[in-house]
C-alpha positions in Angstrom: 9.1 -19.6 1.6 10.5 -16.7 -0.7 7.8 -17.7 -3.3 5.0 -17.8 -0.6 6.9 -13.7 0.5 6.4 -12.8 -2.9 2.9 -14.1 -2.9 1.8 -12.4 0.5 3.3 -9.4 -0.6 1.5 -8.8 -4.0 -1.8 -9.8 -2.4 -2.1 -8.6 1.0 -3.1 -4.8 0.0 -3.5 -3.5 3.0 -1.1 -4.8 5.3 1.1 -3.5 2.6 -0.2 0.0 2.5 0.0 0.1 6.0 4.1 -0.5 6.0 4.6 2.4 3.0 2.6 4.7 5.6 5.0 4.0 7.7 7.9 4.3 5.8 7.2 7.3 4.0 6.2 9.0 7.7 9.7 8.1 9.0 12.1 8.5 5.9 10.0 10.9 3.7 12.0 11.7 0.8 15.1 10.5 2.2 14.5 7.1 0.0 13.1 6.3 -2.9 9.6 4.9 -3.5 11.7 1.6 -5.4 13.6 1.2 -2.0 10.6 1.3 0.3 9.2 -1.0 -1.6 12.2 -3.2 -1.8 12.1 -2.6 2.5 8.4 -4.2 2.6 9.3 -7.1 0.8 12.4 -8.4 2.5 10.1 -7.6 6.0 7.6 -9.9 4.4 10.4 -12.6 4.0 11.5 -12.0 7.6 8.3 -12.8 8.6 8.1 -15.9 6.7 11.8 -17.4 7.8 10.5 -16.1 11.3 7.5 -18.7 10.8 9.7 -21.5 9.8 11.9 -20.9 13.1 8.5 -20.7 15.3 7.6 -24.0 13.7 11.6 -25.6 13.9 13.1 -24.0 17.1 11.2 -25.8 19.6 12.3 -29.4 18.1 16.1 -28.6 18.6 18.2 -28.7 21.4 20.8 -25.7 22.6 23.7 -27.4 20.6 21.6 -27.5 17.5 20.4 -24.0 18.1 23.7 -22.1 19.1 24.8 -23.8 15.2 22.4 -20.9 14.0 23.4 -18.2 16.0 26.7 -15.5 17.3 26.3 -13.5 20.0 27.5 -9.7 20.6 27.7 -7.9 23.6 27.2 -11.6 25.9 28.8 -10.1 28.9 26.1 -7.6 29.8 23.5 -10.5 30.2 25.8 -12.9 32.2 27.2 -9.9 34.6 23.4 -9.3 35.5 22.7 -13.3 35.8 26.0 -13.4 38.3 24.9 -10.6 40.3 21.7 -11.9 40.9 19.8 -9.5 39.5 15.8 -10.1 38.0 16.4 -8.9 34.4 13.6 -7.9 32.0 14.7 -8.2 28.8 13.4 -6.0 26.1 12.8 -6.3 22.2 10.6 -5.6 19.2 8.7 -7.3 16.4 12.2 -7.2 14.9 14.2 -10.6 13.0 13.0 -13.2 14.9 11.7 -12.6 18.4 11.0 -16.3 19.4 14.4 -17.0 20.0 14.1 -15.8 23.6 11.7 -18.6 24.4 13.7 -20.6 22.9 18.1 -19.9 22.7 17.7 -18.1 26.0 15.8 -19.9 28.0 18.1 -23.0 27.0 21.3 -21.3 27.0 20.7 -19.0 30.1 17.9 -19.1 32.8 14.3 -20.2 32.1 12.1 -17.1 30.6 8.2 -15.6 30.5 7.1 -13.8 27.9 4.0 -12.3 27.1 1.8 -13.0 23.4 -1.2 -14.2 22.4 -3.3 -17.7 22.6 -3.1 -19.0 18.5 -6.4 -19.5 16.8 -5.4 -23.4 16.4 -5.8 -24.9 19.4 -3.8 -28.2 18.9 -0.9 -25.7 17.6 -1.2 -23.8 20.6 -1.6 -27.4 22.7 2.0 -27.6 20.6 3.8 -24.8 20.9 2.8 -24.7 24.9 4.2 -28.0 25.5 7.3 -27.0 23.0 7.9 -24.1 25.1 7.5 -25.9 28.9 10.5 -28.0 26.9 12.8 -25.1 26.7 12.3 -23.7 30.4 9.4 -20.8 28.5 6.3 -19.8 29.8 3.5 -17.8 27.9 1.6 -15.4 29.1 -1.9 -14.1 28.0 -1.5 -10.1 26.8 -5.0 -9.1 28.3 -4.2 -10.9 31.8 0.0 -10.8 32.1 0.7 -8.5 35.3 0.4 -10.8 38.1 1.8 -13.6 36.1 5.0 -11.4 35.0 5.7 -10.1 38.7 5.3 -13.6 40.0 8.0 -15.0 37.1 10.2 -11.6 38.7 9.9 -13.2 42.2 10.5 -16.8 40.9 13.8 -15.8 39.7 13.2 -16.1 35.8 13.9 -13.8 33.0 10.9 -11.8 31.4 10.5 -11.2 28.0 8.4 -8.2 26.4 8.2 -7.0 22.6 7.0 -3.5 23.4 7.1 -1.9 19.7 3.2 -2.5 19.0 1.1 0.1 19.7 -0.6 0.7 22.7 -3.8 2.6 23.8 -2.0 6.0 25.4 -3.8 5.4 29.0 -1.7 2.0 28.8 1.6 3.9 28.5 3.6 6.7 27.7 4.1 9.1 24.9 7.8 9.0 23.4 9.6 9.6 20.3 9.7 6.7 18.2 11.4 6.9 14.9 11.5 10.4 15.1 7.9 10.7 15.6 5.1 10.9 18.4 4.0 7.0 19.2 2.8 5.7 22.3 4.8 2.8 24.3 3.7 0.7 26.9 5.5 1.1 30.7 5.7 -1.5 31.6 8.9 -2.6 31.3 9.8 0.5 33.0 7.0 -0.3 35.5 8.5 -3.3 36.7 12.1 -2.6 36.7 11.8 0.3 39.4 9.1 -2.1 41.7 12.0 -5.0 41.5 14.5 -3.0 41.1 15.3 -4.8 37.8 17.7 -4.2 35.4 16.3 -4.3 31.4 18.5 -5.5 28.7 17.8 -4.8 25.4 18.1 -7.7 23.2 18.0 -8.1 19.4 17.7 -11.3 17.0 19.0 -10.2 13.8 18.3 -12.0 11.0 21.5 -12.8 8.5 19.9 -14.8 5.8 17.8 -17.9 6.3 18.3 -19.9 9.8 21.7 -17.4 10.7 21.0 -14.5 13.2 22.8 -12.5 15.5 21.8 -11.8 19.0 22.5 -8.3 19.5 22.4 -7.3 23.8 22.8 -3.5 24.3 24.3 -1.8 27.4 22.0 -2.8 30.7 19.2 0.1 31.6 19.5 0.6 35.4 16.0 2.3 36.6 18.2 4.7 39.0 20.0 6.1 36.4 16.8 7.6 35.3 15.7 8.8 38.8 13.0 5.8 38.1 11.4 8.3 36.3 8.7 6.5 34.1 9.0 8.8 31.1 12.3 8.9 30.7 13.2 4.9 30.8 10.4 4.4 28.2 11.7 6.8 25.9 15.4 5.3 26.4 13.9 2.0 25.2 11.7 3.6 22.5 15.1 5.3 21.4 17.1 1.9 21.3 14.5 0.4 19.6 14.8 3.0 16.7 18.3 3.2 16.6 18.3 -1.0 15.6 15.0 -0.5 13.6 17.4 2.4 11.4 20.3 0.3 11.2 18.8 -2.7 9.5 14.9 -1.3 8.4 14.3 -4.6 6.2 13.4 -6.9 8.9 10.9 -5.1 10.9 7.5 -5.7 10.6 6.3 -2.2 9.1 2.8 -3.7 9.0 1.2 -2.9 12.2 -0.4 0.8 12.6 2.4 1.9 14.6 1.6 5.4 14.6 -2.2 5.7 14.5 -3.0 7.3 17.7 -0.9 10.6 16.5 -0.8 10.0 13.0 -4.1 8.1 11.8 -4.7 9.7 8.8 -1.9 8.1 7.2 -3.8 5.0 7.3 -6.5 6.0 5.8 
């Protein structure tokens, strides 16, 4: 998988041009060109461990996949789970994101998340049945409301990577990163209807098949005056703070900025 990084990194021009965009937009001069570069190819490795983890996860059972993770900061999920509350869990495109349909939805309640339908079908036949396995549910991105309010009502977790970007009539402008982006809702959206509380979670990446899952302090809607703005920027915020601590295992790849800052990408 390293070799097949290395590959993916010297021949996917673009994709690669996109991620120094980005890091030169958020660190400038801060860092040197050799350790952008160096930033890009350990987020091309992430991606490829995170593939290997897509493909092994859903074969293990909890005891197997507790071996490959710690947890920090535990207590904030299980307070919410033992006062009952619906909880929206919130993360980005950051070390491995599948472990919520898989860890948590073993090792605490059953989850929804939202993605995408896999140009495969019989790996999507797969990974569907692999997920129904571990208590997780998938949701189609261009049809995921009613199914998301209805997993709220059910009493399940929900799930949502909201670092992508998002057409701005979808959602809110914040700073991300120190710089303008737009963020979609509706996270925010939800937690104030249900009166939800919204977890940030994190799955760190260590080295190969060792994470840490990272919770941050619970975001209660009323603390914000449900005020839309502000609760998306408080996520867009923790999302940065994480994405700053440990850059290398983002995935700089994606056009984060383009509805402020397209020319970069050009």
């Amino acid at each position: 998988m390293d070799i097949f990084s290395k590959f993916i990194y010297i021949v996917d021009i673009e994709h690669k041009r996109y991620a120094k965009a980005n890091l030169d937009l958020v660190y400038g001069n801060k860092i040197s060109n050799t350790k952008k570069y160096k930033i890009i190819k350990e987020s091309y490795k992430n991606l490829f461990y995170n593939l290997y983890e897509f493909v092994e996860n859903p074969t293990l059972n909890l005891n197997q996949l507790e071996q490959k993770v710690n947890i920090k900061n535990e207590k904030v999920l299980l307070d919410a789970i033992k006062e009952n509350r619906k909880i929206i869990l919130i993360s980005a495109h950051y070390g491995n994101w599948e472990y919520i349909t898989s860890y948590i939805s073993l090792k605490y309640k059953p989850t929804t998340m939202v993605g995408r339908i896999l140009n495969n079908k019989y790996l999507n036949e797969d990974m569907e049945k692999n997920r129904e396995n571990h208590n997780s549910k998938m949701l189609l991105k261009s049809n995921s409301a009613k199914g998301l309010i209805k997993a709220l009502k059910d009493d399940r977790i929900i799930g949502l990577a909201i670092d992508q970007h998002i057409n701005l009539k979808k959602g809110k402008v914040v700073k991300f990163l120190g710089h303008n982006a737009s963020q979609v809702d509706s996270s925010a959206r939800l937690a104030i209807k249900f009166n939800a509380v919204i977890i940030p979670v994190f799955f760190i990446q260590n080295k190969f098949r060792d994470y840490t899952i990272k919770f941050y302090e619970k975001l209660e809607p009323s603390d914000y005056n449900n005020d839309l703005q502000l609760i998306t920027q408080k996520e867009a915020s923790i999302i940065s703070k994480q994405i700053l601590e440990k850059p290398e295992i983002w995935f700089w790849q994606h056009r984060r900025f383009k509805e402020f800052h397209k020319y970069i990408y050009k």
